[in-house]
C-alpha positions as CSV (number, residue, x, y, z in Angstrom):
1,X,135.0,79.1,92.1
2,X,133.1,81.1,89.7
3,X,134.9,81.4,86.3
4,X,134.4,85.3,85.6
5,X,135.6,87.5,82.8
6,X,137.9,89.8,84.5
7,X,135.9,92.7,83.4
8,X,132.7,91.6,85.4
9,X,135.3,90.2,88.4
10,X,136.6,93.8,88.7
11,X,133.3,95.7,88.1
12,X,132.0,93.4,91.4
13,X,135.2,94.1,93.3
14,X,134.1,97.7,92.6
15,X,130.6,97.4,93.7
16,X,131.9,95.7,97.0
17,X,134.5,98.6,97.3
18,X,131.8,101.1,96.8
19,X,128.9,100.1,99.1
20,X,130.9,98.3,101.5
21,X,134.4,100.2,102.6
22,X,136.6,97.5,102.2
23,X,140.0,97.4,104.1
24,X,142.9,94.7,104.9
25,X,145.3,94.2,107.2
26,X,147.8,91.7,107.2
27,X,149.1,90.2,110.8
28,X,152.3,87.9,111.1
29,X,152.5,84.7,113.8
30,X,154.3,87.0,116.0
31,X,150.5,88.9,116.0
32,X,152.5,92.1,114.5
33,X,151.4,94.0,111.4
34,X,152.5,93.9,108.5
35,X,150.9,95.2,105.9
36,X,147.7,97.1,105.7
37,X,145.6,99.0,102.9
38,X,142.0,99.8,101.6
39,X,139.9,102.6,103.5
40,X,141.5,102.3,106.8
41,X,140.2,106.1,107.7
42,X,137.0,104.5,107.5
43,X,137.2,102.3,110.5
44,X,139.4,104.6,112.7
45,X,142.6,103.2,111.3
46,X,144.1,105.3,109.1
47,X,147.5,105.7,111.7
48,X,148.3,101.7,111.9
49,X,151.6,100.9,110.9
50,X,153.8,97.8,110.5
51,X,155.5,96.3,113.7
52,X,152.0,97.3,115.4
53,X,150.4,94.8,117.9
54,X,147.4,93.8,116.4
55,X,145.6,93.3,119.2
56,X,146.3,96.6,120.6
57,X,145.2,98.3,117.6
58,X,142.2,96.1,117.6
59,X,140.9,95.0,120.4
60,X,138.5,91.7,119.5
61,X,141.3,90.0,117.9
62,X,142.1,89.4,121.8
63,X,142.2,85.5,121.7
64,X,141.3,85.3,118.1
65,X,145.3,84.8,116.6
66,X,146.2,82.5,115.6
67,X,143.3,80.9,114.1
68,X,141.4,77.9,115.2
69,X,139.0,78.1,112.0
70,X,140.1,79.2,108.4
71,X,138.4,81.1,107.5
72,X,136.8,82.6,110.0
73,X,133.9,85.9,110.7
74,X,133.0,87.7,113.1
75,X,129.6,89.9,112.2
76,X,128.8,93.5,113.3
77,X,132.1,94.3,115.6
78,X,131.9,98.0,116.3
79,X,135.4,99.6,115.2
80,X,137.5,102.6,116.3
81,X,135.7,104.8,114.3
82,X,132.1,104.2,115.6
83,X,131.3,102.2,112.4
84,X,130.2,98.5,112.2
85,X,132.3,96.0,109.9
86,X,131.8,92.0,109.4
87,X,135.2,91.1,110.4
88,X,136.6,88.3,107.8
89,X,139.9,86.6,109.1
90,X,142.0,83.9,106.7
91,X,144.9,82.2,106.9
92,X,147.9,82.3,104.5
93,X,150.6,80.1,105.7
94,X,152.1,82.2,108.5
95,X,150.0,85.6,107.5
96,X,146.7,85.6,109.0
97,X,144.6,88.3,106.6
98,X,142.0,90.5,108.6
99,X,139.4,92.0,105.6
100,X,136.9,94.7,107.0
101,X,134.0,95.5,105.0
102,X,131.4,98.1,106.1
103,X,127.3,97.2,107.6
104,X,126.6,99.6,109.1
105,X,123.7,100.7,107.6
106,X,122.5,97.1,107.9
107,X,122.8,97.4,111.4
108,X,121.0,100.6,111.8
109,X,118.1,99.3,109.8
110,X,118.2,96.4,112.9
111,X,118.2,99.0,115.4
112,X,115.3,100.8,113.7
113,X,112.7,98.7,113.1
114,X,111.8,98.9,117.1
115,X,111.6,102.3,117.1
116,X,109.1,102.0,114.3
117,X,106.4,100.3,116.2
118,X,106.7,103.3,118.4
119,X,106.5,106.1,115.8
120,X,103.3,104.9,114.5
121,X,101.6,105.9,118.2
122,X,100.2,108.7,116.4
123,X,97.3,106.7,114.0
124,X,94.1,106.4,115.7
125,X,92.9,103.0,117.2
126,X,92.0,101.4,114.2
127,X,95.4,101.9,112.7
128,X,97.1,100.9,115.5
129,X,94.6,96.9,115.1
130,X,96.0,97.1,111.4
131,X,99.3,97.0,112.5
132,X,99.3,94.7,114.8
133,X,97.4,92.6,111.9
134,X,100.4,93.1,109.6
135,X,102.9,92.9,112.3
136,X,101.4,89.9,113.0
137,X,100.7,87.9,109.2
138,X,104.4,88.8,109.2
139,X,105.6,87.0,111.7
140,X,103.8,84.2,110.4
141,X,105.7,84.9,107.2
142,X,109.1,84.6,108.6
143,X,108.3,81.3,110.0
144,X,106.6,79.8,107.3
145,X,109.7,80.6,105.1
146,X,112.5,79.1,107.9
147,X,110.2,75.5,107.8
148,X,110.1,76.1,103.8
149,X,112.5,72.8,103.6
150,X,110.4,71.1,106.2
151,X,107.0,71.6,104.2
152,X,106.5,73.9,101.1
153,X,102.2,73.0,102.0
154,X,102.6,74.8,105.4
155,X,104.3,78.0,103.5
156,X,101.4,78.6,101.3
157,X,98.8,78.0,103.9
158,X,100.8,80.9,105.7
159,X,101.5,82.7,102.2
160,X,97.4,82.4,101.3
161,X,96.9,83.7,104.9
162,X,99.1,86.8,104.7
163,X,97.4,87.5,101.2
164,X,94.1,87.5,102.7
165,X,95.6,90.2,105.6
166,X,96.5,92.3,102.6
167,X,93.3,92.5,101.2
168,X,91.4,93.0,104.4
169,X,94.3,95.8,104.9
170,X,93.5,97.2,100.9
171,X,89.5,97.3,102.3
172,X,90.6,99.1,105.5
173,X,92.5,101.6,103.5
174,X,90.0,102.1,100.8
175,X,87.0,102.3,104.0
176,X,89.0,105.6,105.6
177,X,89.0,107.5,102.6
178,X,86.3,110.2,102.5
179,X,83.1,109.7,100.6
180,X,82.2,111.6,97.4
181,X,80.2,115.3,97.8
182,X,77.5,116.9,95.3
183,X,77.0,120.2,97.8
184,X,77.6,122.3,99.0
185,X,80.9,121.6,97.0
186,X,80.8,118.7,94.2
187,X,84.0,116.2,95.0
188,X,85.1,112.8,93.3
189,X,88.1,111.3,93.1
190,X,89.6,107.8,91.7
191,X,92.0,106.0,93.6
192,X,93.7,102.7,91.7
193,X,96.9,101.6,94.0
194,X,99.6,99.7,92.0
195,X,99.7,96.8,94.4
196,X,97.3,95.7,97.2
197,X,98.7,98.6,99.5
198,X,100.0,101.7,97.4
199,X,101.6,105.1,98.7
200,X,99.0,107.3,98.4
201,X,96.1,108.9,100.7
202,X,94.1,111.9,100.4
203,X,91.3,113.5,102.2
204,X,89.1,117.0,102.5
205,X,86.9,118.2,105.3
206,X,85.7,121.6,106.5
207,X,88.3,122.9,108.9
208,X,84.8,125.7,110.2
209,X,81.7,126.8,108.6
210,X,83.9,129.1,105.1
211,X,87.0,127.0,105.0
212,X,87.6,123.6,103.1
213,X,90.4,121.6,103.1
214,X,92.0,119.5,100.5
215,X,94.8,117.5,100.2
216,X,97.0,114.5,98.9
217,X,99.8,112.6,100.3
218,X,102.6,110.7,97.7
219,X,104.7,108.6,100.0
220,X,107.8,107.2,98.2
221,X,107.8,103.7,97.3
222,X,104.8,101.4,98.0
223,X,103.4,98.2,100.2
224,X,103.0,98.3,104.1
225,X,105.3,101.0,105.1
226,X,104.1,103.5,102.6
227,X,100.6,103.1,103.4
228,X,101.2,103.5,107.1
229,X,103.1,106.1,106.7
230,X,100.5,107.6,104.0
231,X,97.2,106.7,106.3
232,X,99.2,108.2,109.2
233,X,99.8,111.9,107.1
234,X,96.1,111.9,106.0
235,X,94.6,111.1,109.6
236,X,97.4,114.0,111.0
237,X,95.4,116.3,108.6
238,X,92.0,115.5,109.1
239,X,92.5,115.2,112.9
240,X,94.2,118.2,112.7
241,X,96.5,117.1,115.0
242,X,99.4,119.5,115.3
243,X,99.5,121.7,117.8
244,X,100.0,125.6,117.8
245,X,99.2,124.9,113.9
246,X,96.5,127.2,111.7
247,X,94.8,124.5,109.6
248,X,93.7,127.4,107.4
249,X,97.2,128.4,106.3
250,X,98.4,125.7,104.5
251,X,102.4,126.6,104.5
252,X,101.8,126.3,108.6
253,X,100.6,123.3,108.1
254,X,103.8,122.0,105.8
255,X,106.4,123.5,108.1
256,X,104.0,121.5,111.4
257,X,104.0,118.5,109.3
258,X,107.7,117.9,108.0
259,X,108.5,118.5,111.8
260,X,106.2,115.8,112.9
261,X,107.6,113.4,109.9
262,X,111.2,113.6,109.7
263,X,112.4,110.4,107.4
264,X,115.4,109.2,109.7
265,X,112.5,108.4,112.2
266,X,110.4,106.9,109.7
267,X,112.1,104.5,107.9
268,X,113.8,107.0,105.8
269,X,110.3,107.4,103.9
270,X,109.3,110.5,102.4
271,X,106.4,112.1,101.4
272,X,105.1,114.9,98.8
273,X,102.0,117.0,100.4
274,X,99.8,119.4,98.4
275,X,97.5,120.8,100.7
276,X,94.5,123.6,100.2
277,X,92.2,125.7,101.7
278,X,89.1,127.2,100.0
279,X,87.6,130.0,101.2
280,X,84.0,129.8,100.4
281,X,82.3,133.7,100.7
282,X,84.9,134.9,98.4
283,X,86.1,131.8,96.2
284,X,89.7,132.2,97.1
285,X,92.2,129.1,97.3
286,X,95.4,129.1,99.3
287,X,97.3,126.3,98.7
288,X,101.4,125.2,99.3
289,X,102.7,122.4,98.3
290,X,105.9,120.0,99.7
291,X,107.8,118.1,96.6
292,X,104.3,117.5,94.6
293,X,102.8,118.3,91.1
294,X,101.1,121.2,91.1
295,X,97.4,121.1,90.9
296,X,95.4,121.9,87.4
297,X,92.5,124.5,87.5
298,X,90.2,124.3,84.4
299,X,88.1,127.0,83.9
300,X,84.8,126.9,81.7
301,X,81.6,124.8,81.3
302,X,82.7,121.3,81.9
303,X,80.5,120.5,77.6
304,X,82.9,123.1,76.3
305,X,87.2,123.2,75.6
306,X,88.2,124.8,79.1
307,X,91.4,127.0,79.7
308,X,93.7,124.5,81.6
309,X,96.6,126.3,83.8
310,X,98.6,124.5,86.4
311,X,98.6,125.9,89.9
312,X,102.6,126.1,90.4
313,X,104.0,125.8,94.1
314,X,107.5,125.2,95.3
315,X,108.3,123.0,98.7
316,X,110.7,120.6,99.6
317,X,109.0,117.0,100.3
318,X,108.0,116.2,103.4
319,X,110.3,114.3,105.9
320,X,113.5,115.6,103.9
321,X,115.2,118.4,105.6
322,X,114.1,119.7,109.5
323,X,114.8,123.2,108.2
324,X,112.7,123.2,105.0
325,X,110.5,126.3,104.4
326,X,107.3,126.6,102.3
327,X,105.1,129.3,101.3
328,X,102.0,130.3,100.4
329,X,100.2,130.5,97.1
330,X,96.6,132.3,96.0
331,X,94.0,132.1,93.0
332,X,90.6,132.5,92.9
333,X,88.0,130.2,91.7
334,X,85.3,131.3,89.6
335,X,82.5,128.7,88.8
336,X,82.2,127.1,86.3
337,X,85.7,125.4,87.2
338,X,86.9,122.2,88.1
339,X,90.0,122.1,90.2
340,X,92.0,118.9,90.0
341,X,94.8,117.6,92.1
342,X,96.8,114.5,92.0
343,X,99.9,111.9,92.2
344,X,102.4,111.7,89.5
345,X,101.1,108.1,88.9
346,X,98.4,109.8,86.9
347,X,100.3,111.3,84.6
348,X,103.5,109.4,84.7
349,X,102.8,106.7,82.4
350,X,105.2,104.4,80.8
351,X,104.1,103.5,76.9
352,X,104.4,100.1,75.6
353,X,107.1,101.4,73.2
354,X,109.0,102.5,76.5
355,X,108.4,106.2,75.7
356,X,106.9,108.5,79.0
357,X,103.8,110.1,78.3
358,X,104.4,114.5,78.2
359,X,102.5,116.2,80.9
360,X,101.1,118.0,78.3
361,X,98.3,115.2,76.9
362,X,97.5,115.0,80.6
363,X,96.9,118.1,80.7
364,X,95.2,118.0,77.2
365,X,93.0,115.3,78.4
366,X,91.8,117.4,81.7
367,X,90.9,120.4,78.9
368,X,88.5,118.6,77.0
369,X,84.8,118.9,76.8
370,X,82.8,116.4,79.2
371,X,79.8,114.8,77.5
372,X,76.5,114.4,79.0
373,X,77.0,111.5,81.4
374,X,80.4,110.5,81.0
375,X,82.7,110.7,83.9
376,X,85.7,113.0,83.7
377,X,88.0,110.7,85.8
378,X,86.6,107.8,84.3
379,X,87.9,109.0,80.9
380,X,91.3,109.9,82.7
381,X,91.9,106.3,83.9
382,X,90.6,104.9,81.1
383,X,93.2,107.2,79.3
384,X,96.2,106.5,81.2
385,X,95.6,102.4,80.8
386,X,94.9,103.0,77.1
387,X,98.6,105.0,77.0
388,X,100.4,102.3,79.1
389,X,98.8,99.0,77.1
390,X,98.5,95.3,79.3
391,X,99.1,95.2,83.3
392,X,98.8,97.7,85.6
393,X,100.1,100.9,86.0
394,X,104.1,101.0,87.7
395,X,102.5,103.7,90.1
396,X,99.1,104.8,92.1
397,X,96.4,106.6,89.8
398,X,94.7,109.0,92.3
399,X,93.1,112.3,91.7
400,X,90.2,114.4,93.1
401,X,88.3,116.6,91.5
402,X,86.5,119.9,92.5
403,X,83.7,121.0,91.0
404,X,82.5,124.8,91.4
C-alpha cells in the first residue's frame, strides 16, 4: 500500500473522480441495496434506492453475488445509460461493494481504429503502400514488446526495423512535396519536421493557364497520424478532389474541405488550412484561411528594408465544427514582393530562458534586407535555432516563399 500524504491521496481521488465518473453501490447477502452514491446519473442510475434487487437494477450481476473471487472486475459492461464502465466488485464481510468507473472513451478509441483504415481510402496508391508499411512495422512492434521478457535482442531487431520504416516513410513524405520554381513564379520553401514524421504539408500548382494555387496544412499533434492525415489534405488539394468545388475560390474550397475532414471520423485530428489563389494578368490574391497564421506580404526590393504587413483571415480549423463558415479575403501583389506563408512552428519558438519568442522579431526578421547570395529562409531557420539554443525545435519549421 502506497504511503501518501493525504493531500496528493485526495488530489488522485479527484483526478479519478474527474476523468473517470466514479459511482458505488453497496449490496447486502440478501442481493438488496443498500447504499449507493457518486455519479449515479451517469450510468442511468440516478433512481436506485435501498431495498432494490440488485440484479434487477443491474442486470450482469445475474450470477455474479455473492462473490467467488475478491475482488473481482468485470471490463467494458455497457450500463443503463448507454455508457461503458469497468465494473469493480469487493467484498466487505456481508456487503459486497460494486464501484463503477467510466471508459468509455477508451472504448470508442477501440471501436475507431477500424474505421480508420477505411477513412484513409481517399490518398492515392502510394499512400495507401505507406500505410500498409506502417500498419504493418506496427504490428511488428506490438509483438516484439509482448516477447520483451522472452528476449530484449528480438525487440530491438524489431525496434531497429520499425525505425528504418520511419525513415523510408520521412523520404516518402519529403519525395511528394512539390519541387522549387524560378518562372514563371519564383517559389522555395523549407520544411524541418520535429520528429521523423511531423504535421505539416504544403503544396502549389496551377489550377488553369492565370490561376495559382498555394497552400499549407498544420495538423495538430505529430508522428504517423498527423502525417496521414496532413499528406491526405495536401493530395485532396492538389488532386482537386472535391466535387461541385471551385478550386479558384478558396473559401469554397474550406467549407468542401472541413466537410470532407470532420475530426470525429479522423481520429479527432484537426487541421489549420491557409489556402490561395493568384491571379496572374492582374496580380490579385484571394486567399481564406481555417484556424492558421496569417500569411506575411513584404513589399520592396528583396537588398532593401521592405514594408512587412500580415495578410489577416479568420476561419475556424478544419475538421472542428460541420457548420463552420469561411470567407474570402483580397490584396494585390505588386512586384517586387515576396509573399510568405507558414506554420506557427516558425515563429513559435521556445528560448532557452523559457521565454516565447514575439511574432514581432519574426516578422522583423522577414523585413530585412537580403544580401547578394544569402538565402532568406536559410537565415529564417538559422534564426529560429539560434532563438531556441541546443535540440530541435518543439514544432515543424515550414514556410514557402513567393517571389514576384
Amino acid at each position: 500500500m502506497l504511503d501518501l500524504p493525504a493531500q496528493i491521496s485526495d488530489s488522485l481521488m479527484l483526478l479519478v473522480h474527474g476523468q473517470h465518473a466514479l459511482a458505488h453501490l453497496a449490496v447486502d447477502d440478501a442481493q438488496k441495496l443498500v447504499h449507493a452514491g457518486g455519479d449515479l446519473a451517469h450510468y442511468g442510475l440516478a433512481d436506485v434506492q435501498p431495498g432494490d434487487s440488485a440484479c434487477d437494477r443491474i442486470s450482469f450481476l445475474e450470477g455474479l453475488l455473492p462473490l467467488a473471487e475478491n475482488p473481482f472486475l468485470l471490463r467494458s459492461m455497457e450500463m443503463p445509460s448507454g455508457r461503458v464502465a469497468d465494473v469493480h466488485l469487493f467484498a466487505d464481510g456481508s456487503t459486497v461493494w460494486i464501484v463503477l468507473l467510466d471508459v468509455t472513451m477508451e472504448h470508442d478509441e477501440a471501436q475507431r481504429v477500424q474505421q480508420k483504415a477505411y477513412d484513409m481510402t481517399l490518398l492515392s496508391q502510394r499512400e495507401a503502400r505507406l500505410i500498409e508499411q506502417l500498419e504493418a512495422a506496427n504490428q511488428e512492434l506490438r509483438r516484439a514488446h509482448s516477447e520483451l521478457a522472452a528476449s530484449r535482442e528480438a525487440l530491438q531487431r524489431t525496434h531497429d526495423r520499425l525505425q528504418q520504416e520511419l525513415r523510408d516513410a520521412e523520404r516518402y513524405v519529403r519525395s511528394i512535396l512539390p519541387a522549387p520554381l524560378s518562372e514563371p513564379l519564383a517559389i522555395d520553401w523549407r520544411f524541418v519536421p520535429s520528429t521523423e514524421l511531423g504535421g505539416d504539408s504544403f503544396g502549389y500548382h496551377w489550377i488553369d493557364d492565370e490561376h495559382f494555387a498555394l497552400y499549407l496544412i498544420d495538423v495538430c499533434g505529430h508522428g504517423v497520424g498527423a502525417a496521414l492525415l496532413s499528406v491526405a489534405v495536401a493530395d485532396t488539394l492538389r488532386s482537386e478532389a472535391l466535387p461541385r468545388t471551385d478550386f479558384r475560390r478558396p473559401a469554397e474550397v474550406l467549407a468542401a474541405l472541413n466537410q470532407a475532414y470532420q475530426m470525429e471520423r479522423h481520429g479527432e485530428l484537426f487541421c489549420t488550412v491557409w489556402y490561395g489563389v493568384y491571379h496572374r494578368a492582374t496580380g490579385s490574391l484571394r486567399y481564406a484561411s481555417a484556424g492558421h497564421p496569417p500569411a506575411m506580404l513584404v513589399s520592396g526590393p528583396p537588398e532593401a528594408a521592405g514594408d512587412c504587413v500580415p495578410l489577416k483571415a479568420s476561419g475556424p480549423s478544419i475538421g472542428i465544427s460541420p457548420t463552420a463558415r469561411y470567407g474570402d479575403e483580397h490584396c494585390s501583389l505588386q512586384s517586387p514582393a515576396r509573399l510568405f506563408v507558414f506554420s506557427d512552428g516558425t515563429y513559435e519558438i521556445t528560448r532557452p530562458d523559457g521565454s516565447m519568442l514575439a511574432f514581432s522579431d519574426f516578422a522583423a526578421v522577414l523585413a530585412q534586407p537580403v544580401r547578394d547570395g544569402q538565402s532568406e529562409l536559410d537565415r529564417l531557420l538559422d534564426f529560429a535555432r539560434e532563438m531556441h539554443g541546443p535540440g530541435v525545435l518543439e514544432d515543424d519549421f515550414t514556410i514557402i516563399e513567393m517571389a514576384l
